[in-house]
N, C-alpha and C positions, 0 to 999 in steps of 0.2 A: 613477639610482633615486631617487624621492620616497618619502617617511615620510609615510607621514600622519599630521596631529598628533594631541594626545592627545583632544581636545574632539569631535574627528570619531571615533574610536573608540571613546571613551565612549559613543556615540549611538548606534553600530550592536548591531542583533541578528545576534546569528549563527543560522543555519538559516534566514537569509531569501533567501540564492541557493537552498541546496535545494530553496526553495519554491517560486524562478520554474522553476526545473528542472524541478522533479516537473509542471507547466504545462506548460512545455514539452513535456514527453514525452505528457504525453495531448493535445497538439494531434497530434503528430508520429503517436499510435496512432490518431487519428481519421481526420487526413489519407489517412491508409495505409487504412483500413478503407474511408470514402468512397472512394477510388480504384479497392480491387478491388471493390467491390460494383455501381460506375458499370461498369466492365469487362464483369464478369460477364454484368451485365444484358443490354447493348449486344450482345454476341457469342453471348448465349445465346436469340434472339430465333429466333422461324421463319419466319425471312422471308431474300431472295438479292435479288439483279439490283446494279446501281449504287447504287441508294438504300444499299442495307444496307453495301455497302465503302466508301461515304462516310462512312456512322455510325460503322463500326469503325476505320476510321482515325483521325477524331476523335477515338475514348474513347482510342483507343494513345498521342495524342497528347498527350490532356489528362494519363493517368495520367501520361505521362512528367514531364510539369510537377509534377503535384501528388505526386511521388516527388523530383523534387529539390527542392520547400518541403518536406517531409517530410526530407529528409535536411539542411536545415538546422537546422529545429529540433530533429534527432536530435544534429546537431555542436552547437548553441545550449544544449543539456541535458548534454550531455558536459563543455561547458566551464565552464559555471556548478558541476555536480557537482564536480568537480575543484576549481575556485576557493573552493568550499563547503570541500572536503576539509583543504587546503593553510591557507587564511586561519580556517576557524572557531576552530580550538583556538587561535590566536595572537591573533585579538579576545576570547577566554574571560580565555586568560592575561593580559591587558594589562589589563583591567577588572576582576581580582581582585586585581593588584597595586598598581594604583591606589586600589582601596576598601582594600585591606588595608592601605595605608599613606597614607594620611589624619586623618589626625591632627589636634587641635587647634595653630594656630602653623605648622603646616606646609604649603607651596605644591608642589605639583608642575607644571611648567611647559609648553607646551606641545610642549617638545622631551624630556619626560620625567626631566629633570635637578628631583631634590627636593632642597628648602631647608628645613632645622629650623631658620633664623631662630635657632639659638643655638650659638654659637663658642665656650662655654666646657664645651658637654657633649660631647669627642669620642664615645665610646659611641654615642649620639644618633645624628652625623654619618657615622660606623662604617656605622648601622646604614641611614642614609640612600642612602650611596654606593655600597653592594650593593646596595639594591634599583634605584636609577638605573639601575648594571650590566644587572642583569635587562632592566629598560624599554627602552632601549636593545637590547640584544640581541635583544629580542621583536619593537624595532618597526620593527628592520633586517630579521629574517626576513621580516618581515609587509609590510615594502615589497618584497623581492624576489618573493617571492608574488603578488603585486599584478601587479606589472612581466609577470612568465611568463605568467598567464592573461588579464589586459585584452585584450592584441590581440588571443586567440583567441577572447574573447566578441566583442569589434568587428566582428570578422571575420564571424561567425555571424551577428549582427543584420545587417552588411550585405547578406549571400546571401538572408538571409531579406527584405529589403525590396528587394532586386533582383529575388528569383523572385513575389513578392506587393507591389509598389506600395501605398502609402497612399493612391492614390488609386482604387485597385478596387473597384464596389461593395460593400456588405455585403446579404447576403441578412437577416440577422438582427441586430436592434438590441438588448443589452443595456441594461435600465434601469439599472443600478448601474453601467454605462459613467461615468457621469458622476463617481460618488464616487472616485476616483482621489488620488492620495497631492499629484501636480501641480496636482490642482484643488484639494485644501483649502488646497496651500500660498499659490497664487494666492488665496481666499479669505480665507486669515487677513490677509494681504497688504492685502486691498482694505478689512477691517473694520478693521485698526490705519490707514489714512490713511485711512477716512471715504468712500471711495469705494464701498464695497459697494451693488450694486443692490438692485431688487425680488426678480431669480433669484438674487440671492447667497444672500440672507435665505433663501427659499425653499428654495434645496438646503442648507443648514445646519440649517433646521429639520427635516427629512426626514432627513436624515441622522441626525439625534440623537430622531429621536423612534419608537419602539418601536411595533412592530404587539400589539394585544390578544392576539395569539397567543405573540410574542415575552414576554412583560411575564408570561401565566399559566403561560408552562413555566421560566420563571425562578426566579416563587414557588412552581413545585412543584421545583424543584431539580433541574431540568434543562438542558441548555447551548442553546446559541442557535447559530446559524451563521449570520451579518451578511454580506452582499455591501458593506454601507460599512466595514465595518473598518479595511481600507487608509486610508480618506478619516479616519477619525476618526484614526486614529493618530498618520496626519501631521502634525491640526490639533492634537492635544493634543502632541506633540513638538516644532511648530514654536515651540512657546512655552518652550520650554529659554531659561535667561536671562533669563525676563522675570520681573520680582517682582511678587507677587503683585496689588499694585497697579495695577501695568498690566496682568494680567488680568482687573481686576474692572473696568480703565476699558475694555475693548475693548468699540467700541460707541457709545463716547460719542462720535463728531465725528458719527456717525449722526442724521436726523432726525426727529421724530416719535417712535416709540417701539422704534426700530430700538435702541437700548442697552440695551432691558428684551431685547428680543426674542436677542439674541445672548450676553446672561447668561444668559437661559435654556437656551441649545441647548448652554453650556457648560457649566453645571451638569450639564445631561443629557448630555453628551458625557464628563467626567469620570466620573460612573456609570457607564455603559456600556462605556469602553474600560477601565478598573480591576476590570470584575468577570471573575474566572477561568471561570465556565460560558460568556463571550460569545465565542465562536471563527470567524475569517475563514473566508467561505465562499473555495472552491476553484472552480473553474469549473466541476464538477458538482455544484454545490451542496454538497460535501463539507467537513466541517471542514479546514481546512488545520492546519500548526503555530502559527502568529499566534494566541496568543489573548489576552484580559485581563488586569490586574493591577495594583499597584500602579506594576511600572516602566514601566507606558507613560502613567504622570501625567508632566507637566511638572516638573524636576529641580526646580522652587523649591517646589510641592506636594509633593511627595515629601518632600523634606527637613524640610517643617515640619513634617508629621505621623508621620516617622520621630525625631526626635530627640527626645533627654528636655524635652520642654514647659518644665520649672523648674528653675531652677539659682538655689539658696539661696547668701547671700552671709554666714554667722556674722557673728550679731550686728549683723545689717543686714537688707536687703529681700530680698524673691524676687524676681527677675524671669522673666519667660517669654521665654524663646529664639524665635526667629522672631515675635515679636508683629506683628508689620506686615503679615506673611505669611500668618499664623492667623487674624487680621481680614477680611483680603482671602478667604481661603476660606470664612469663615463667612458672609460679604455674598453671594458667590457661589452657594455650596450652598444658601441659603435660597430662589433663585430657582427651581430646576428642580423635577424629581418626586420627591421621597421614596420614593415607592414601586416603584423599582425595586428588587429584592432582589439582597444575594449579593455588594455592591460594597466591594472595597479602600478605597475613599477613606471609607466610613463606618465600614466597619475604623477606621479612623485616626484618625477623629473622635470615634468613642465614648473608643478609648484616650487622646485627648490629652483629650477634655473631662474622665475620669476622674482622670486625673493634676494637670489643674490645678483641679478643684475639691477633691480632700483639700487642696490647698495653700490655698485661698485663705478659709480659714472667718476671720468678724468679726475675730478677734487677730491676725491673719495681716497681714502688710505689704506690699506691691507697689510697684516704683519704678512700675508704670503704673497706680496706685491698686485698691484689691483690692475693689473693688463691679466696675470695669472688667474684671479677672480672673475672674474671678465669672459676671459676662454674657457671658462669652465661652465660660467652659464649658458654661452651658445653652445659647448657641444654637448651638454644635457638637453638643449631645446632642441637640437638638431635631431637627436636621439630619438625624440619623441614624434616629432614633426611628423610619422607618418602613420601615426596612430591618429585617424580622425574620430574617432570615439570617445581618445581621452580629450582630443583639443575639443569637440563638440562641447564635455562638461566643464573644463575650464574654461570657457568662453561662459556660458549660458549659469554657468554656478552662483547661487542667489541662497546664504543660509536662513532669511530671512524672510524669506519668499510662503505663501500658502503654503501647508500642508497637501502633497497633491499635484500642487506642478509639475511641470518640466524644470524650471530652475529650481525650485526645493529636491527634487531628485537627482539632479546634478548636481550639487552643490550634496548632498547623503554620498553619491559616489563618488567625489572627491575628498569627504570627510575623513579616509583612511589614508588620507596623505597627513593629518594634524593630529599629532600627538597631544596628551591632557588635555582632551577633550575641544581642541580648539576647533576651530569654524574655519571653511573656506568661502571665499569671495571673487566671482571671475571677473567683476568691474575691476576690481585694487588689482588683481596679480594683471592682466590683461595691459592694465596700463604700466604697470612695473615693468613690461616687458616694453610697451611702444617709450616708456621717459628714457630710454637707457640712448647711450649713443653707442652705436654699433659700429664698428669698422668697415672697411669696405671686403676684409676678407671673414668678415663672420655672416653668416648666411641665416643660423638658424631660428631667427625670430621669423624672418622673409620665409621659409619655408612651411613654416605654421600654418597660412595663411592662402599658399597659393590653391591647394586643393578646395577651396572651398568656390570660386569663380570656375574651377576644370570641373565642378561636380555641378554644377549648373547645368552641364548639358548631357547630362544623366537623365533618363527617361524620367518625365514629368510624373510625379506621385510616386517612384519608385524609390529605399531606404534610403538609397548614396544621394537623390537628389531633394528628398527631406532634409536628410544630416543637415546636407549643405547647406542648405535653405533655413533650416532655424540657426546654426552658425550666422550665418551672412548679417541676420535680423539681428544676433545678439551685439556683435560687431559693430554693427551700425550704432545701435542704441549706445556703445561705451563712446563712439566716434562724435556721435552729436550731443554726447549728454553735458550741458553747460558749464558745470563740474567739475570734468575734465578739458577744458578748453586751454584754463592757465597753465595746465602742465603739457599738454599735447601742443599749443599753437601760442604760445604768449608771443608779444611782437621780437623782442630780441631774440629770440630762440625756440624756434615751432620744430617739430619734429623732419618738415621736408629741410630743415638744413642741415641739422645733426644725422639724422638718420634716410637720404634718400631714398636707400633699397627700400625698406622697410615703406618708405610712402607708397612707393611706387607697386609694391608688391599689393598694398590694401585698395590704390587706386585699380588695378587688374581684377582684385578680388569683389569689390562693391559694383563696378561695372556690370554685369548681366542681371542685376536685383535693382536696377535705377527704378524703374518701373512699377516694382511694388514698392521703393519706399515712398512713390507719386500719390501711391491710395489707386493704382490699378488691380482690379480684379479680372480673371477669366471671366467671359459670356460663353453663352453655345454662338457659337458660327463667331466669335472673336476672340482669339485663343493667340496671347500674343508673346504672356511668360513663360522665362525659364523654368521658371519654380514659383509653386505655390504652396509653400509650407505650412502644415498644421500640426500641430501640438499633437500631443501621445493621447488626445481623445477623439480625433481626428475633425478638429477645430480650425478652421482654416485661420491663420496667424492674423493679428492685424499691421500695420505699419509699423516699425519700431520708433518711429521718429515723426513729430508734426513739422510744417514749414518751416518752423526756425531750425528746430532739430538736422532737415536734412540740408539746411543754408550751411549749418555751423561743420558739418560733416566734409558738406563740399570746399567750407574755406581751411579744413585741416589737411586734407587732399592736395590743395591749392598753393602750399608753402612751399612745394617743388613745382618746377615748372612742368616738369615730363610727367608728372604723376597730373599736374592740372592738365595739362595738354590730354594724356587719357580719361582720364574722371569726365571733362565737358564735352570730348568727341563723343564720348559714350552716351554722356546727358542729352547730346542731340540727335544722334541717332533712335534713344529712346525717343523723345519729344516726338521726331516725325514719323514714327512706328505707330505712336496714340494718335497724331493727329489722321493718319490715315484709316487707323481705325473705326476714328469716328464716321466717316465716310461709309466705311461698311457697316456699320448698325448704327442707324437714327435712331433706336431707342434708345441708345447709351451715350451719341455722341455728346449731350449736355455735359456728363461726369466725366467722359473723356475730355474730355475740352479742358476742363478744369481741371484735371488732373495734368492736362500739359502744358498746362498755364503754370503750374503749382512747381513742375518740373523747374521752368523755363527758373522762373521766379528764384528759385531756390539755388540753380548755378549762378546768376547774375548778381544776386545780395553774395554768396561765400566768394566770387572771385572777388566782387567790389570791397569786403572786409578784408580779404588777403592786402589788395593793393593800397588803401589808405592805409592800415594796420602795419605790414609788416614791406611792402617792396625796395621802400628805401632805406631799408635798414640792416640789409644785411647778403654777403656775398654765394650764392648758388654755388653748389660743385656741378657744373653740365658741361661737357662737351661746347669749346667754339661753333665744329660743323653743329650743332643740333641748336647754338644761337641764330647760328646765318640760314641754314635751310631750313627750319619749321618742320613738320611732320605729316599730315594725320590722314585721314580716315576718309574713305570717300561716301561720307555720311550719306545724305540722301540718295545718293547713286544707289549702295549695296543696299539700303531700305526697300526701294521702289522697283528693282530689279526682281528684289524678291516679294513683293510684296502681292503677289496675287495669288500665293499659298496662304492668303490670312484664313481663307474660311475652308481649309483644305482636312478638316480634323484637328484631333484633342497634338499632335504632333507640329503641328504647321505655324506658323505665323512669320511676318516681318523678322521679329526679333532671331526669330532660332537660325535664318541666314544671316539676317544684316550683324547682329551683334552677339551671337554665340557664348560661348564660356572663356572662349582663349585670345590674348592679344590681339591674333593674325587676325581674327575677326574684327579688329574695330582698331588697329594701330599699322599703319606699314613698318614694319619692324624690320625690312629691308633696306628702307628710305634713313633712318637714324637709330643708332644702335641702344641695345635698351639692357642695363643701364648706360650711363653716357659717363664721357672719359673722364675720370674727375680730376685730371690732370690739368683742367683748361677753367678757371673758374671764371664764371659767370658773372661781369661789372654789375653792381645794382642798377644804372643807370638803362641798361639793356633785360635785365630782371621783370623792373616794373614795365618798358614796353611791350615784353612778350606778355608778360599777362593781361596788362592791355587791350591787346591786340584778342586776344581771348575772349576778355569781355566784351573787345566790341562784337566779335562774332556772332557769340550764344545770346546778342542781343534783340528783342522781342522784332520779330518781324511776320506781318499778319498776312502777308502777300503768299509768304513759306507755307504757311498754316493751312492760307485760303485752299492753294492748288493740293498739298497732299490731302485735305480733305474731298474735293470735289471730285479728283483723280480716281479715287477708291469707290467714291459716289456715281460715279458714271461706267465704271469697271463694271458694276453689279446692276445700272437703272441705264445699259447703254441709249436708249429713247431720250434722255434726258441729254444728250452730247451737242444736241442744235445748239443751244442756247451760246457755245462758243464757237460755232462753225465763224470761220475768215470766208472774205472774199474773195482769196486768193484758193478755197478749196482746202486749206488748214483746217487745223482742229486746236484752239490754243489748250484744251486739257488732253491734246493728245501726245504733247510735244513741250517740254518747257522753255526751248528755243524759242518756240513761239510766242511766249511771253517775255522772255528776257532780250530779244535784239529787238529793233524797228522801234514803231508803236505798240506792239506787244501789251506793254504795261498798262498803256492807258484802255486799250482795247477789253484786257482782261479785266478791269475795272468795273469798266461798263457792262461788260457782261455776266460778270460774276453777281453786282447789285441785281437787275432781274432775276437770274437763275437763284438766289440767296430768297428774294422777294418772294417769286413764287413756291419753291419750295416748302418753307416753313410755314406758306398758307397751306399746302396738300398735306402738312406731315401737324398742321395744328401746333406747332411750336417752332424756340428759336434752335431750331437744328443748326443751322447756318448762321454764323453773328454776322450783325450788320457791321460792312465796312466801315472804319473810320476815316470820317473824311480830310482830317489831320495826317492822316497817314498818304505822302504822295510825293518820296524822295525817293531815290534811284534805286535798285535792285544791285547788293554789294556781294563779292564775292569774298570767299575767306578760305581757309585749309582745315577749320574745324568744324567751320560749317558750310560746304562747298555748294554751290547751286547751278553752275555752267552745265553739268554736265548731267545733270537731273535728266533721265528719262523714263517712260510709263513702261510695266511690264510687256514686254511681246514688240516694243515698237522698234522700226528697222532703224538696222545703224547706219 
């Protein structure tokens, strides 16, 4: 009897005979089918003499043949099942007593005999030579096992190539013939000594490269079924052993640009056999059990992106565990496509870039020097950044969370990034990534982030603008949660001064979801969000954040100028998107109202906390030009322009023209460059006026409120228009020149009271607030929240 050692069981999957089995048996059912149908045919024909007992004697004679191929790969699936039955549970148990006792210091051997390397702790030793027992006795079962069913598959494969020759034509040629377990290994083969051809190149790249079809049911969150699976698995397991370095060299004795060409197929080779939706086809194109993940990475991959990244030494340096390895995969992953979704390995990358960037900020020490540490977590983040499936679970990951959720489920599929059973958390790594100070040429936290504001304007209810939309919420919730305020916004050091890109990229990114984190909802005929995300029971989401929540969000926002400059232009084009909404449906305007009261409310306290808090206290990196000329957004202009597509369908509203998913929508990006020169730093003194000058803008003005309400309201109830006709033949809600130059003002007062009066007596409620009569100072113009140039949809220039 042979054992197999431990390094060859550690390697095997179990449920992989099943699966030549379950093959087996539908050859064996086809065989059998084809045989009686050939029969049938032959014998059920209307025809006699010689000819026809020649035919039927043939079909009698071929069935017989093709009944005992059929009966051997019936014995061929009998013995594999059996060998499946016998051997699976004893490679389970042998690979969970081996991980379970693994240990730091400690070897396990390849006869299964563990050494704790320390003679003075029996306990330890104790603890060691029971589990040896175990290994031993598991991997005696597991060779006798072995021994009873080998001859009887032997057996089987040979009937089976005695009754069908290899060398028999084939009627039908399989493409994916080629991708085979035998040919990746002979391929990895031929590329580690430099022999690799033109056709090696070629079936490597084809193997790892993703049909358009493949690649958009991935990003919509659906599994794939790969006929190269087999081929890829082999080639990413045939690399067990090898460190990373010599994965990042395979390639190199290659000529010409055969070593770019074979980092690429393995970057993309890595994605692809790591991600859980990619599942080996079956010979009916059916998913088989094979499918994706992180254990079909190569054990030296694996390891570096499961293991805690940094191990602090008191009163000394960090060092990063695997660094040679972590290198080697960052060189790697940079080469292939980013954009496949849904993949283990970018799992891994977000988590370990997370972990070793809280470690490595300026005070922080590294034996491999910590600018070095540093670049290694941006271009792991980088890496990942275009994987929105894995930032989706990193964001939303909650170990803690129900049974059931959405975050307990992301927070399961992030799990295979923590090694010994550890937990992941998307609040803690999420902020590890925003505590970190980023330089101005590291990108890759900034680009985490941007796709989820571009996926906003993704068909409303559609996967990419779900994604987006439970992201956005989870975001919000780490942004405003109280918790994290001392490390995101404390006054001496808020993230918009260490880190502007990065504000400024979440200020872009929170923009198109201002609205629901208001507590707005879609109506029928008021249809005004980007996104209305619901959980995976098709729950529609609630707010991630109350008043304070989305105050504390917009004063973390707030700590750069340019990011607050975009966060309140956006707050206000929201604001008068809801206020005009209300105008088209009275039966909602009361919770509109409030909702853009709630809004309003909620820029005005974060900017007023930014500027007592933190204005005086510290030096902005911004552009001079972007000190002197100001910026923004022709707020109620692009709102009210568009705004008579509110009740135009599930597609339509204010929002989807005036403040879209992207900058150019709600920033002149033309006007001041974004980010800004940081060459020109910004006096505090000029700091706290710009934000200032902010707050005084997004400051409550009911006069704003009154007309985009009434505007909308007379768009839809035009009978109702008198009530502001001028004697001049004006219309003041037709025009807001009309209220802003002359008497205007006081005009629109006067008639606004009536028309407010009577209303709410026809509609039985306070549709319309009563003016306050405290309210009666001038009508002020600003750049974040412009009012000159306000006009009603359709009206002439």
């Amino acid at each position: 009897m042979a054992i197999p050692p431990k390094s060859q069981v550690m390697g095997w999957k179990t449920g992989a005979l099943g699966e030549i089995a379950a093959d087996a048996a539908k050859i064996r059912d086809a065989i059998d089918t084809d045989a009686d149908m050939m029969n049938r045919t032959i014998h059920g024909l209307d025809w006699s003499g010689a000819a026809f007992e020649a035919a039927a004697d043939r079909a009698d004679r071929e069935k017989t043949q093709q009944r005992a191929v059929a009966t051997a790969y019936d014995d061929l699936a009998t013995a594999l099942q059996g060998a499946e039955g016998d051997t699976g549970w004893l490679i389970e148990q042998i690979q969970s007593h081996v991980r379970n006792n693994s240990f730091p210091g400690w070897t396990i051997g390849e006869d299964y005999v563990i050494d704790t390397h320390d003679v003075d702790n029996p306990d330890l030793q104790q603890r060691a030579d029971n589990a040896t027992a175990s290994l031993k006795s598991l991997s005696q079962q597991l060779g006798e096992a072995i021994d009873k069913w080998a001859p009887k598959i032997a057996e089987a494969v040979g009937s089976i190539s005695g009754t069908a020759p290899a060398t028999a034509e084939k009627h039908t040629e399989n493409p994916a013939d080629q991708f085979t377990a035998q040919q990746a290994e002979a391929d990895l083969e031929a590329v580690r000594n430099g022999t690799a051809d033109a056709a090696t190149l070629e079936r490597l790249r084809a193997a790892t490269d993703l049909t358009p079809e493949d690649k958009d049911a991935l990003a919509n969150g659906k599994g794939v079924n790969l006929p190269q699976f087999e081929y890829l698995q082999a080639l990413s397991k045939g690399m067990n052993g090898m460190s990373g370095e010599d994965i990042a060299n395979l390639g190199s004795k290659l000529g010409g640009n055969g070593h770019d060409q074979v980092q690429s197929a393995v970057a993309d080779g890595f994605r692809i056999v790591s991600d859980p939706q990619v599942h080996a086809a079956g010979l009916d194109g059916a998913p088989s059990n094979a499918s994706g993940g992180m254990n079909q990475l190569p054990d030296t991959v694996q390891r570096a992106l499961t293991n805690d990244p940094v191990k602090s030494i008191p009163f000394g340096s960090h060092h990063v565990n695997n660094w040679d390895d972590l290198r080697a995969i960052d060189s790697i992953m940079s080469k292939g496509d980013k954009t496949i979704q849904g993949s283990d390995i970018n799992r891994g990358m977000l988590k370990q870039g997370a972990e070793i960037a809280a470690a490595s900020n300026p005070d922080a020490y590294f034996d491999v020097n910590t600018k070095n540490a540093a670049n290694l977590a941006d271009g792991l983040l980088s890496n990942a950044s275009g994987d929105h499936a894995a930032i989706h679970d990193a964001v939303l990951a909650d170990a803690n969370a129900p049974a059931g959720s959405d975050a307990r489920a992301a927070a399961d599929r992030m799990g295979v990034t923590c090694d010994h059973g550890g937990k992941y958390f998307g609040n803690q790594h999420v902020v590890d990534i925003l505590k970190h100070e980023w330089t101005p040429d590291q990108h890759g936290a900034e680009n985490l982030f941007k796709w989820i504001g571009e996926d906003a304007s993704q068909p409303k209810g559609s996967f990419a603008n779900n994604q987006a939309g439970q992201t956005a919420y989870g975001l919000a919730g780490i942004l405003g949660d109280p918790n994290n305020q001392q490390i995101l916004n404390s006054p001496d050091h808020p993230i918009g001064e260490y880190s502007p890109g990065v504000t400024r990229s979440l200020a872009n990114t929170m923009a198109p979801y201002l609205g629901n984190f208001a507590g707005v909802t879609d109506y029928p005929g008021v249809n005004i969000l980007n996104s209305a995300p619901t959980d995976s029971s098709g729950h529609l989401l609630q707010s991630p954040v109350n008043d304070d929540g989305l105050a504390k969000m917009f004063s973390v926002l707030d700590s750069d100028p340019q990011a607050a400059r975009t966060i309140n232009s956006a707050g206000m084009q929201w604001h008068d998107a809801i206020a005009y909404a209300s105008g088209a449906d009275t039966d909602q305007a009361p919770a509109l109202l409030t909702n853009a009261e709630s809004l309003q409310k909620a820029m005005q306290t974060g900017i007023s906390s930014e500027i007592s808090a933190h204005a005086a206290q510290r030096s902005y990196q911004a552009s001079q030009e972007y000190a002197d000329r100001g910026v923004f957004a022709d707020g109620v202009t692009s709102v009210v322009q568009t705004a008579a597509s509110i009740t135009m369908g599930p597609e339509s509203g204010p929002v989807v023209g005036g403040i879209a998913a992207t900058v150019d929508s709600y920033i002149k990006a033309d006007v001041i460059p974004n980010p800004a020169d940081p060459a020109h730093p910004l006096a505090d003194d000029k700091v706290s006026s710009q934000l200032k000058a902010i707050n005084d803008a997004i400051a409550n003005d009911p006069i704003r409120s009154q007309y985009l309400q009434v505007q909308s309201y007379v768009q839809q109830h035009p009978e109702s228009a008198h009530y502001f006709d001028q004697p001049d033949g004006g219309n003041l809600a037709e025009d807001w020149r009309n209220v802003a130059s002359g008497n205007g003002l006081n005009s629109w007062r006067n008639a606004y009271n009536r028309f407010a009066f009577d209303m709410n007596a026809n509609h039985h409620g306070n549709i319309f607030p009563e003016a306050d009569p405290s309210n009666n100072g001038p009508i002020l113009e600003s750049e974040v929240a412009p009012r000159g140039r306000q006009r009603p949809p359709g009206a002439g220039k």
